[in-house]
Predicted model as a PDB file, atoms N, CA, C, CB and O in Angstrom, pLDDT in the B-factor column:
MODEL        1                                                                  
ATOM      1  N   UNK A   1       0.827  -1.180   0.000  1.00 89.00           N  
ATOM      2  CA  UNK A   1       0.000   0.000   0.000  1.00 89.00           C  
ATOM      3  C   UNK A   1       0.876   1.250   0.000  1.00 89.00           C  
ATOM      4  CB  UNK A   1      -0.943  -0.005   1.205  1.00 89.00           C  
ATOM      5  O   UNK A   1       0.503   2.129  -0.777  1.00 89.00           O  
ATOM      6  N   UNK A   2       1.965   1.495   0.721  1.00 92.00           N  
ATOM      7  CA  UNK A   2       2.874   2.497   0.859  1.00 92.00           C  
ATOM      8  C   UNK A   2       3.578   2.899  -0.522  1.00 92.00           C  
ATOM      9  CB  UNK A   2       3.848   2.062   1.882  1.00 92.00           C  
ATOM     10  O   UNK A   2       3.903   4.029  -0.887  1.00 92.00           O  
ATOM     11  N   UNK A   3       3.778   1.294  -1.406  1.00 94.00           N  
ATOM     12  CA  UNK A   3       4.130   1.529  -2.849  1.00 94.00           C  
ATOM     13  C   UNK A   3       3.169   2.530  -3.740  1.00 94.00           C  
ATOM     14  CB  UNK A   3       4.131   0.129  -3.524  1.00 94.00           C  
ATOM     15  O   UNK A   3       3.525   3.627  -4.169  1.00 94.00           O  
ATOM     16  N   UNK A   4       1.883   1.925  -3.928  1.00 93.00           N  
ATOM     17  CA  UNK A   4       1.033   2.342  -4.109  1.00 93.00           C  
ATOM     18  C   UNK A   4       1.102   3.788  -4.080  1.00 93.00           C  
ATOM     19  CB  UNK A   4       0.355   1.789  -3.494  1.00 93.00           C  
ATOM     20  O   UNK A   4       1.183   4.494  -5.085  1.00 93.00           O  
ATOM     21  N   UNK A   5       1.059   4.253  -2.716  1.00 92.00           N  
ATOM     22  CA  UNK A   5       0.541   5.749  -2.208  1.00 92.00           C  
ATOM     23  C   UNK A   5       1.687   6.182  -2.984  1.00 92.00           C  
ATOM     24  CB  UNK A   5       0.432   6.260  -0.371  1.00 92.00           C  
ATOM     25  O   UNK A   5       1.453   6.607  -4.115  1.00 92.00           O  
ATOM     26  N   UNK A   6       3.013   6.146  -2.529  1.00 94.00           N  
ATOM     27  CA  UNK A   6       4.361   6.653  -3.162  1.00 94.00           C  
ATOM     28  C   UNK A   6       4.072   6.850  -4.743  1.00 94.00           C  
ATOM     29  CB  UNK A   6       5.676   5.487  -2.907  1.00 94.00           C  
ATOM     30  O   UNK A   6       4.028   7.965  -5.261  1.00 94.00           O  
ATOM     31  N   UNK A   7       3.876   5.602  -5.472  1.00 94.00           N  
ATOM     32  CA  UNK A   7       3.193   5.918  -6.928  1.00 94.00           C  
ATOM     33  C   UNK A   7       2.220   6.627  -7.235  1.00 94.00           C  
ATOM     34  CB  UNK A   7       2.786   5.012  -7.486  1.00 94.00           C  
ATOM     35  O   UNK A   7       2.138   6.878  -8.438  1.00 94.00           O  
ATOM     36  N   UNK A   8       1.489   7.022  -6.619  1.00 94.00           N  
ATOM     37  CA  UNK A   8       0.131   7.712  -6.519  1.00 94.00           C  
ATOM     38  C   UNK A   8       0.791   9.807  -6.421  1.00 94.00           C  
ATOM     39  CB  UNK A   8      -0.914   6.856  -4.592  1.00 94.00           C  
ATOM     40  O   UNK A   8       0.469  10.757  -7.134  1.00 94.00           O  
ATOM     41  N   UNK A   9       1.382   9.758  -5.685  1.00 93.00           N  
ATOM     42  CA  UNK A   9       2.051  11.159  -5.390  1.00 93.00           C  
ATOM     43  C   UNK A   9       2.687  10.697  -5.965  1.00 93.00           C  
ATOM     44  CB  UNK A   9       2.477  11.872  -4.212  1.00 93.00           C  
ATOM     45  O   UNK A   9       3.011   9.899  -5.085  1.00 93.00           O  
ATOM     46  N   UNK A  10       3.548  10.272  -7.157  1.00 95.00           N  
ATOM     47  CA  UNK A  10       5.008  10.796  -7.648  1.00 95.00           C  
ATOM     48  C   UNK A  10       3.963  10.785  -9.254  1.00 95.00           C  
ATOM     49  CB  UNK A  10       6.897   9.434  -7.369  1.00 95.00           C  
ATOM     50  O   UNK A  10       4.513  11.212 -10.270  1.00 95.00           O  
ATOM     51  N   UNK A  11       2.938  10.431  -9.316  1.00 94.00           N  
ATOM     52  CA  UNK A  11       2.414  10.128 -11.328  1.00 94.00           C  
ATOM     53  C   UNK A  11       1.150  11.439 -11.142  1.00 94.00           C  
ATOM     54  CB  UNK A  11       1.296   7.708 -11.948  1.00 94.00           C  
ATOM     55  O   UNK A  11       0.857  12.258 -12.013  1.00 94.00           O  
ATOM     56  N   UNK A  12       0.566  11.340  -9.804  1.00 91.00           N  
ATOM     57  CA  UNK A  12      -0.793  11.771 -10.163  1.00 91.00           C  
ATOM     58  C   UNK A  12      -1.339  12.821  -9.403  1.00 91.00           C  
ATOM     59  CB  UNK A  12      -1.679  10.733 -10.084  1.00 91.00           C  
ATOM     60  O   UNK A  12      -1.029  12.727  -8.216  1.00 91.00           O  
ATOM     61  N   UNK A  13      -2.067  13.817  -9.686  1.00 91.00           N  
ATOM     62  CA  UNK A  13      -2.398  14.532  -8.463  1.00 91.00           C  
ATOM     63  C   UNK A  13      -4.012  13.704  -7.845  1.00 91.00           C  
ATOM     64  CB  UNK A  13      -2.561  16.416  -8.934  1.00 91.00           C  
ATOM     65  O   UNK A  13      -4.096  13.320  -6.678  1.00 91.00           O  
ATOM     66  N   UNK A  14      -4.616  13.620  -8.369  1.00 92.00           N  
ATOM     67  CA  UNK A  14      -5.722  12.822  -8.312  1.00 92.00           C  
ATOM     68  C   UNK A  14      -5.389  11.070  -7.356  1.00 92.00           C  
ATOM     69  CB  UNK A  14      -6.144  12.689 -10.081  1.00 92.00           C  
ATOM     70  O   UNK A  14      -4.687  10.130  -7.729  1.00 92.00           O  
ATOM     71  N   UNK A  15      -6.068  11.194  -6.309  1.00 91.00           N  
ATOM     72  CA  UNK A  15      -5.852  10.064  -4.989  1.00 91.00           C  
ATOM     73  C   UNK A  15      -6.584   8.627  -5.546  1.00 91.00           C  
ATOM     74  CB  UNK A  15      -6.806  10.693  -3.274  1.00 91.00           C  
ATOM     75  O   UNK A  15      -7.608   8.245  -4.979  1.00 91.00           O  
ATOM     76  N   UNK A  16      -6.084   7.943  -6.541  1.00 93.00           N  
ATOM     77  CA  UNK A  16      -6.153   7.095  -7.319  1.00 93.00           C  
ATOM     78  C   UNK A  16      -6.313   5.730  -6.309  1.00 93.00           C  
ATOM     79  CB  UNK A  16      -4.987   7.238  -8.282  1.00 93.00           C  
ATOM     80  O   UNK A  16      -7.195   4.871  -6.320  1.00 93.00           O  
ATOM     81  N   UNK A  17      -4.904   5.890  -5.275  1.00 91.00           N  
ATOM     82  CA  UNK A  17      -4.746   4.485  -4.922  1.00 91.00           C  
ATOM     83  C   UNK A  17      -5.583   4.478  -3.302  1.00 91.00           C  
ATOM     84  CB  UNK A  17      -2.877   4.012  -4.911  1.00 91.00           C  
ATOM     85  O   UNK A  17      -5.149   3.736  -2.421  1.00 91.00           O  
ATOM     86  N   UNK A  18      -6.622   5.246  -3.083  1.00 92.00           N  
ATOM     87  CA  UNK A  18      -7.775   5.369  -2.224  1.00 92.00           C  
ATOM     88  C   UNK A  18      -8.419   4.159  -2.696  1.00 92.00           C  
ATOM     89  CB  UNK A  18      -8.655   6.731  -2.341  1.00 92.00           C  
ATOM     90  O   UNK A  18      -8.727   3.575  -1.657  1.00 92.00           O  
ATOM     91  N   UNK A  19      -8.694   3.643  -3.416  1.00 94.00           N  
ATOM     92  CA  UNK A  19      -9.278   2.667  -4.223  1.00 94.00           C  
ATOM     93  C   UNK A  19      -8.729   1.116  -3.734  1.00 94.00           C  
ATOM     94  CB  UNK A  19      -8.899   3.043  -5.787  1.00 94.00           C  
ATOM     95  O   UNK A  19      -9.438   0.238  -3.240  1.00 94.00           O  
ATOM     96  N   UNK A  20      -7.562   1.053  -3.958  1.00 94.00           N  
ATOM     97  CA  UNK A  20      -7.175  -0.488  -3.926  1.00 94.00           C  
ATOM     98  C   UNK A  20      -6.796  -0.403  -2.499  1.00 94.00           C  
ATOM     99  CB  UNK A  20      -5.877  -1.093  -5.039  1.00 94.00           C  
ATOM    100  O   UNK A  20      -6.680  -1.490  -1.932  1.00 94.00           O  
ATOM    101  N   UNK A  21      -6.584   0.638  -1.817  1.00 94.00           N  
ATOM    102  CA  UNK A  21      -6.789   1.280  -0.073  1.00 94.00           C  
ATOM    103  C   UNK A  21      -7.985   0.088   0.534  1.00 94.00           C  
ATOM    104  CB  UNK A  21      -7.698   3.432  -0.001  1.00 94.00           C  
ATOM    105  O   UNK A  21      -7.775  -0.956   1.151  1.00 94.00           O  
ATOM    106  N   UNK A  22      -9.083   0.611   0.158  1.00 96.00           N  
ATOM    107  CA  UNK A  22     -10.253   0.355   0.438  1.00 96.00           C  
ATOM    108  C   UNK A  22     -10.535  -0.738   0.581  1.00 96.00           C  
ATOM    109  CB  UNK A  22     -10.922   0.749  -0.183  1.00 96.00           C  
ATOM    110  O   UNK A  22     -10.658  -1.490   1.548  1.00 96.00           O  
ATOM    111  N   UNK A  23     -10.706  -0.857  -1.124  1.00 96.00           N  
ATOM    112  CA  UNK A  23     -10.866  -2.865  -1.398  1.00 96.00           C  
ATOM    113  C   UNK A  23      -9.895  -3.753  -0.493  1.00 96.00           C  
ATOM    114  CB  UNK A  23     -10.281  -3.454  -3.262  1.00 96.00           C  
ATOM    115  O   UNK A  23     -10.227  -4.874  -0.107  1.00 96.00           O  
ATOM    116  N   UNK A  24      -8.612  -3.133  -0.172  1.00 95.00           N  
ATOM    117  CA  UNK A  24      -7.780  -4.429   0.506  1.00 95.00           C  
ATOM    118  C   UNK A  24      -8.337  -4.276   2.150  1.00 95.00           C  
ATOM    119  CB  UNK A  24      -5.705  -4.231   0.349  1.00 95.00           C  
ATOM    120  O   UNK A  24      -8.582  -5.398   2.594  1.00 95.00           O  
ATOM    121  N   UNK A  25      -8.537  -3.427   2.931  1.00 96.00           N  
ATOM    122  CA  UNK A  25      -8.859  -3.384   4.029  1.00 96.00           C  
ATOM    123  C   UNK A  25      -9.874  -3.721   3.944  1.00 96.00           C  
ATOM    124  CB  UNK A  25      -8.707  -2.513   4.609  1.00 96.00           C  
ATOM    125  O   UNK A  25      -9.875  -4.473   4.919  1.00 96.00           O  
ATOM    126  N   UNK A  26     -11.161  -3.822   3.414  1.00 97.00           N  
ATOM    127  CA  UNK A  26     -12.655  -4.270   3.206  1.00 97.00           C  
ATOM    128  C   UNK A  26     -12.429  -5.709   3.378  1.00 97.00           C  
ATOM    129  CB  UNK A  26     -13.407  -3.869   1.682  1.00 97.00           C  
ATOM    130  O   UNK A  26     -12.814  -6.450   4.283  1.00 97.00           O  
ATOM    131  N   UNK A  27     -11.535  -6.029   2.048  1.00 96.00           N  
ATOM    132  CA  UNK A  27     -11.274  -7.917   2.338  1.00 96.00           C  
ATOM    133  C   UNK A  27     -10.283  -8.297   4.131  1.00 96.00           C  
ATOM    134  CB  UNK A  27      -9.753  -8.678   0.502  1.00 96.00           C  
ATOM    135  O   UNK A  27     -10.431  -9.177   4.979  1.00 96.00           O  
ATOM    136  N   UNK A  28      -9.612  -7.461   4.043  1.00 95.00           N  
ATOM    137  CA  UNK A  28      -8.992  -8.229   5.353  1.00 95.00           C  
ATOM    138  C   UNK A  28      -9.831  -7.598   6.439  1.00 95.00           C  
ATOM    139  CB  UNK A  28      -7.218  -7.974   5.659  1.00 95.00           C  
ATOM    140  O   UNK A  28      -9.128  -7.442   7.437  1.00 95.00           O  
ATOM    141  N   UNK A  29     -10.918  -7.227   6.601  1.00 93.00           N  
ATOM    142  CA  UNK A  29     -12.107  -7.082   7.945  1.00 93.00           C  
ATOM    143  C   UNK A  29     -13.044  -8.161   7.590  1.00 93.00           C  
ATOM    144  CB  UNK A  29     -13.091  -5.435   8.074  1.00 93.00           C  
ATOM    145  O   UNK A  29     -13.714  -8.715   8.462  1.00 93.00           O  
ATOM    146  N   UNK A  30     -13.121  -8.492   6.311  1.00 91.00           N  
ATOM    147  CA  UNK A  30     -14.422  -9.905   6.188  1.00 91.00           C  
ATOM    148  C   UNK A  30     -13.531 -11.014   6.419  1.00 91.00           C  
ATOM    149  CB  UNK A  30     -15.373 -10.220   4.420  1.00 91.00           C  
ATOM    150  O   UNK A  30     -14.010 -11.788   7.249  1.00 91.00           O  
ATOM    151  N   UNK A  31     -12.023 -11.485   5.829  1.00 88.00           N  
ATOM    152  CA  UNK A  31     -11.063 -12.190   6.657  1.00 88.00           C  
ATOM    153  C   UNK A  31     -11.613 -12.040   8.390  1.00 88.00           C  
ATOM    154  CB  UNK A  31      -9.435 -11.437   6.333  1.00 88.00           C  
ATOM    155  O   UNK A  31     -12.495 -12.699   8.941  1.00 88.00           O  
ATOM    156  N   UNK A  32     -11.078 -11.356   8.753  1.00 86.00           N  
ATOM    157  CA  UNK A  32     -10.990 -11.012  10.203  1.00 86.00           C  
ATOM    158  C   UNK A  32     -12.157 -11.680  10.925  1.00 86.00           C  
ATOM    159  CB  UNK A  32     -11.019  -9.433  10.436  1.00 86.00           C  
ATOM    160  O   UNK A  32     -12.221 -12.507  11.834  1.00 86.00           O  
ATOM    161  N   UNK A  33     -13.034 -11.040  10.211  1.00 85.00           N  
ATOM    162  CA  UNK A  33     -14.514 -11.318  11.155  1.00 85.00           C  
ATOM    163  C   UNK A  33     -14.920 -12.882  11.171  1.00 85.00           C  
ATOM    164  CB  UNK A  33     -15.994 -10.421  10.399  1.00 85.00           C  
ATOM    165  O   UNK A  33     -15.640 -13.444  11.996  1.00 85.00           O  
ATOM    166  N   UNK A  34     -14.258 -13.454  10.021  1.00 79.00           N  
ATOM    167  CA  UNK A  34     -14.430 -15.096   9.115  1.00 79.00           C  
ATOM    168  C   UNK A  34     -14.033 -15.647  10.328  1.00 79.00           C  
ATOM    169  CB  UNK A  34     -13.291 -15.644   7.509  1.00 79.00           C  
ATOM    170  O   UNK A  34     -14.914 -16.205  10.982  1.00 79.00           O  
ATOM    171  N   UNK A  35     -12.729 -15.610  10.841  1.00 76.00           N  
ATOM    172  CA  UNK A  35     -12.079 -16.342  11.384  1.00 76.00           C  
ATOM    173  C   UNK A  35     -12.693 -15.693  13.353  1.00 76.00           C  
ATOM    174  CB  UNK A  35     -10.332 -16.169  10.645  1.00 76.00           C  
ATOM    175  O   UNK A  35     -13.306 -16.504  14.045  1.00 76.00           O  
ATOM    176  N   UNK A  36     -12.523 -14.888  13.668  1.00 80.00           N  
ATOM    177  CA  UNK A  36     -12.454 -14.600  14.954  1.00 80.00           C  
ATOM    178  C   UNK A  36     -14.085 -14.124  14.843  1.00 80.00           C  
ATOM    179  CB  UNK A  36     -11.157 -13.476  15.452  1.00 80.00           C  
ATOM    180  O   UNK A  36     -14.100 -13.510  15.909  1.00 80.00           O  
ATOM    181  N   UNK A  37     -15.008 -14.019  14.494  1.00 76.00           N  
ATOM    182  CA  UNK A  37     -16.459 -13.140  14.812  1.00 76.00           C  
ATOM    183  C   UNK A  37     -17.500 -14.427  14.283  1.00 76.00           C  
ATOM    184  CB  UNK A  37     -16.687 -11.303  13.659  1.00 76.00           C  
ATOM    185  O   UNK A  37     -18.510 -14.219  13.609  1.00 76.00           O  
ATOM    186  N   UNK A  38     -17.034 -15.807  14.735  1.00 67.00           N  
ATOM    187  CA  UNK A  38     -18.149 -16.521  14.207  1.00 67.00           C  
ATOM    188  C   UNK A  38     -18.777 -17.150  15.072  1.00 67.00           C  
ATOM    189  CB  UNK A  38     -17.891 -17.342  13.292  1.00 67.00           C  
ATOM    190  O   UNK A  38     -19.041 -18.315  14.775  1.00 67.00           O  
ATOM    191  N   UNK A  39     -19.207 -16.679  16.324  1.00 65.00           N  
ATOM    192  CA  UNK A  39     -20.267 -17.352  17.412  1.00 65.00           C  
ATOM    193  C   UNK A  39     -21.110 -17.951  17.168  1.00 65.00           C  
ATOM    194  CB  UNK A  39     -20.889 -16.727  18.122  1.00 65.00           C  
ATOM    195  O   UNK A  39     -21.266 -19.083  17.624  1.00 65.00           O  
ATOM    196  N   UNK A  40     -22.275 -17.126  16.019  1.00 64.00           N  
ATOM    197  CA  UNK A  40     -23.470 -17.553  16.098  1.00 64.00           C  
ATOM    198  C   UNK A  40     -23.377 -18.439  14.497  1.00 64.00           C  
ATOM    199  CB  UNK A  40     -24.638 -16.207  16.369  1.00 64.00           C  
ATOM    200  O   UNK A  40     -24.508 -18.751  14.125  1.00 64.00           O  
ATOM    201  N   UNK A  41     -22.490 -18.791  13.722  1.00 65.00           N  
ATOM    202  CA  UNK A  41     -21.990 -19.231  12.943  1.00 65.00           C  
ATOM    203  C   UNK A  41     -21.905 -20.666  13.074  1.00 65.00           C  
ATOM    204  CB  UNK A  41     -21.068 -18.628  12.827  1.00 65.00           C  
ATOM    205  O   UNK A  41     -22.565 -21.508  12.465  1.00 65.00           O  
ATOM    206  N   UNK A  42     -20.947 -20.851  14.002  1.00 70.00           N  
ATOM    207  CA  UNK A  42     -20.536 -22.040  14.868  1.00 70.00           C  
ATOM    208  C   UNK A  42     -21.818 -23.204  15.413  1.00 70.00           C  
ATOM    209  CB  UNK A  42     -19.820 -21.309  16.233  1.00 70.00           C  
ATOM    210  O   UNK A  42     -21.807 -24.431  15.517  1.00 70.00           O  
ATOM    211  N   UNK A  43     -22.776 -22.260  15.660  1.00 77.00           N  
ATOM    212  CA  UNK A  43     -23.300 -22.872  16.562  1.00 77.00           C  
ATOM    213  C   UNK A  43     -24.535 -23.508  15.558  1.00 77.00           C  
ATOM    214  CB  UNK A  43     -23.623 -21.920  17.864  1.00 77.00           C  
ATOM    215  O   UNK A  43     -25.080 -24.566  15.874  1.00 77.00           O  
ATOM    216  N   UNK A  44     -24.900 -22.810  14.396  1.00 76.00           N  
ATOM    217  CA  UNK A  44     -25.736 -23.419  12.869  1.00 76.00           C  
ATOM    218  C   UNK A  44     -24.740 -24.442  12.803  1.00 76.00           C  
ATOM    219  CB  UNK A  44     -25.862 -22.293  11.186  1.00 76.00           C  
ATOM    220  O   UNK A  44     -24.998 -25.570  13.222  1.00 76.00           O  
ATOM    221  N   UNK A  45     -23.461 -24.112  12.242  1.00 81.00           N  
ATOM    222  CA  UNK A  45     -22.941 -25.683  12.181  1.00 81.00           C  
ATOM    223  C   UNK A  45     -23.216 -26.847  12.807  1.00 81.00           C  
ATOM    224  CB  UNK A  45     -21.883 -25.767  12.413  1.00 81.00           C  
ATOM    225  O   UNK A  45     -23.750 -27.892  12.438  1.00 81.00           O  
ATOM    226  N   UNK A  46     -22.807 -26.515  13.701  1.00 85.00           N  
ATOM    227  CA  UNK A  46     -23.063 -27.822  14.877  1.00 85.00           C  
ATOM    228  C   UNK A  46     -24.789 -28.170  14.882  1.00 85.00           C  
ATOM    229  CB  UNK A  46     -22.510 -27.194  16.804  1.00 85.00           C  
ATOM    230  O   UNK A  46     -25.157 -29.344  14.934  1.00 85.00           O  
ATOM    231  N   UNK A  47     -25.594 -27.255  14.834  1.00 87.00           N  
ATOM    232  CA  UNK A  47     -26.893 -27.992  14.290  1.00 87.00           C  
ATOM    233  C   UNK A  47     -26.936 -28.658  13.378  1.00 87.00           C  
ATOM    234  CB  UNK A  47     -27.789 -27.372  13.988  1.00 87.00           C  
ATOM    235  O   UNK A  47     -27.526 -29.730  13.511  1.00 87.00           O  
ATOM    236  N   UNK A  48     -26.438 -28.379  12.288  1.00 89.00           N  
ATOM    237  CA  UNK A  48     -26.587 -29.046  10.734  1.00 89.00           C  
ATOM    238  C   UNK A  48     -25.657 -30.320  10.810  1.00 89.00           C  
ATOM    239  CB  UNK A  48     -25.991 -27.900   9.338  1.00 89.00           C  
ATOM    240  O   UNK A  48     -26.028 -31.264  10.114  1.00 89.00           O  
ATOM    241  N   UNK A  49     -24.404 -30.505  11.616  1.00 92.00           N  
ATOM    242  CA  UNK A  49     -23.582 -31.423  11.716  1.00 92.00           C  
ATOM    243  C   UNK A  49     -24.547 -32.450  12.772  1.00 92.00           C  
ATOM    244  CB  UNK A  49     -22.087 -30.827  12.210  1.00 92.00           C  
ATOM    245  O   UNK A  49     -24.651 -33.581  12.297  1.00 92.00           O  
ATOM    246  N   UNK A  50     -25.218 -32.278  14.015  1.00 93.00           N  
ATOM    247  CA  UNK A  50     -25.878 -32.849  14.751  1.00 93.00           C  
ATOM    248  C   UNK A  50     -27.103 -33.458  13.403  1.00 93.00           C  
ATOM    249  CB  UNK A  50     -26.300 -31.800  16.072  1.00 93.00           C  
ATOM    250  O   UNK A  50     -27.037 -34.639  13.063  1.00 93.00           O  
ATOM    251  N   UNK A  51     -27.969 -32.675  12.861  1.00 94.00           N  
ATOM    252  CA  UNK A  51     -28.911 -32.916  12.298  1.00 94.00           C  
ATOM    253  C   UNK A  51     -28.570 -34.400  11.268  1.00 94.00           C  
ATOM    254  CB  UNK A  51     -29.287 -31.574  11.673  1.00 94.00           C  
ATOM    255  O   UNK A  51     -29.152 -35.484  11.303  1.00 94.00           O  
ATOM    256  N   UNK A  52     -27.583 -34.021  10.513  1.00 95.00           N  
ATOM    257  CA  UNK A  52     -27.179 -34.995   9.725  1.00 95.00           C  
ATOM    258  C   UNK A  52     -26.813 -36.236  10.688  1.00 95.00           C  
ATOM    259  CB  UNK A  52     -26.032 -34.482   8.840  1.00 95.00           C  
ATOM    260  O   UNK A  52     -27.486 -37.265  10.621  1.00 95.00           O  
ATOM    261  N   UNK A  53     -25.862 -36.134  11.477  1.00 95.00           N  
ATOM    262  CA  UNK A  53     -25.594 -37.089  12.193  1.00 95.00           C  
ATOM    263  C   UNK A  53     -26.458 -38.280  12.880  1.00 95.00           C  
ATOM    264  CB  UNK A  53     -25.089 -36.520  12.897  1.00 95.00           C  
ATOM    265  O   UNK A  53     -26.130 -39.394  13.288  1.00 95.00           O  
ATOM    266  N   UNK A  54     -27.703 -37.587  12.840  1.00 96.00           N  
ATOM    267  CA  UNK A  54     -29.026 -37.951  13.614  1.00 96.00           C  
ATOM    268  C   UNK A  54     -29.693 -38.417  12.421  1.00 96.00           C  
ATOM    269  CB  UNK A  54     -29.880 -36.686  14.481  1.00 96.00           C  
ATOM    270  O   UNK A  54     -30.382 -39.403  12.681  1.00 96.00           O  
ATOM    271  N   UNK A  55     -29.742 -38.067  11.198  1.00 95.00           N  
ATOM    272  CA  UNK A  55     -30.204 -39.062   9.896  1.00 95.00           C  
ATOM    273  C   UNK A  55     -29.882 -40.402   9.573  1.00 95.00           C  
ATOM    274  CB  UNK A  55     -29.810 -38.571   8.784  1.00 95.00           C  
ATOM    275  O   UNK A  55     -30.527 -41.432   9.375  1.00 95.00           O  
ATOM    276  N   UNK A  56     -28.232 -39.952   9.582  1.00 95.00           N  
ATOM    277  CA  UNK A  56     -27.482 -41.573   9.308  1.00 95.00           C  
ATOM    278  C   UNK A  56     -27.555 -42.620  10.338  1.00 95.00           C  
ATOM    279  CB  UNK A  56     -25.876 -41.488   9.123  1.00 95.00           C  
ATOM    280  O   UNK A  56     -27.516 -43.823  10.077  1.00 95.00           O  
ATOM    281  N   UNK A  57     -27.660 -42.125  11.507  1.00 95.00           N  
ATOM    282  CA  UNK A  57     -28.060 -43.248  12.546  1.00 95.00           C  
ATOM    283  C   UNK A  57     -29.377 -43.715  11.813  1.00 95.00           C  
ATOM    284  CB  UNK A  57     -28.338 -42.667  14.284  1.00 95.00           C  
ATOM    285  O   UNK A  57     -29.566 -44.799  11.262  1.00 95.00           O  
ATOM    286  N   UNK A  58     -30.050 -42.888  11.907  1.00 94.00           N  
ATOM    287  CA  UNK A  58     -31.867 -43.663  11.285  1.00 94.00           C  
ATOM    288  C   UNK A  58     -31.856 -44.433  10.621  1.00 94.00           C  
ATOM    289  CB  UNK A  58     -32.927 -42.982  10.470  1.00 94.00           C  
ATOM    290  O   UNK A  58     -32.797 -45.220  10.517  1.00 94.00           O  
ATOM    291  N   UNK A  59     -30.476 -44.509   9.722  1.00 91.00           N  
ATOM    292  CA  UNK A  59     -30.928 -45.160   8.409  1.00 91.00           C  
ATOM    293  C   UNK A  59     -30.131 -46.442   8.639  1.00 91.00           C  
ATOM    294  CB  UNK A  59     -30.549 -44.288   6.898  1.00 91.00           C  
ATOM    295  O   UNK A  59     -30.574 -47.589   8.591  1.00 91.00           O  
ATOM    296  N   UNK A  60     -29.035 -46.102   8.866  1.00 74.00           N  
ATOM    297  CA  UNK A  60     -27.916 -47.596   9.380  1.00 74.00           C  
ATOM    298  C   UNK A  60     -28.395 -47.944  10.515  1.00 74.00           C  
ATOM    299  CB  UNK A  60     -26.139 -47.372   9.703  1.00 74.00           C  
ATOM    300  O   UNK A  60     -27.900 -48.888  11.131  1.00 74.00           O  
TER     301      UNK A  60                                                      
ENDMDL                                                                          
END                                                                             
């Protein structure tokens, strides 16, 4: 990003690399949240993993 900005002030007056700024911090907060913000996430899984689990017994 620092490349970026540096290229951005040495070609352009216009704040060009605000842009790929954005988009990369946007993706690494939905990263972020993926991994560490999934409580209520977790816990659908484990229903759907229970649920299934509770089929295949029925059937075998």
């Amino acid at each position: 990003m620092a490349g970026l900005t540096l290229l951005n002030d040495l070609t352009s007056p216009k704040p060009w690399s605000l842009a790929p700024f954005l988009g990369w911090g946007f993706g690494l907060a939905m990263h972020g949240f993926s991994v560490f913000g999934r409580g209520r996430l977790d816990t659908l899984k484990d229903r759907l993993v229970q649920a299934e689990l509770e089929q295949l017994k029925r059937r075998g």
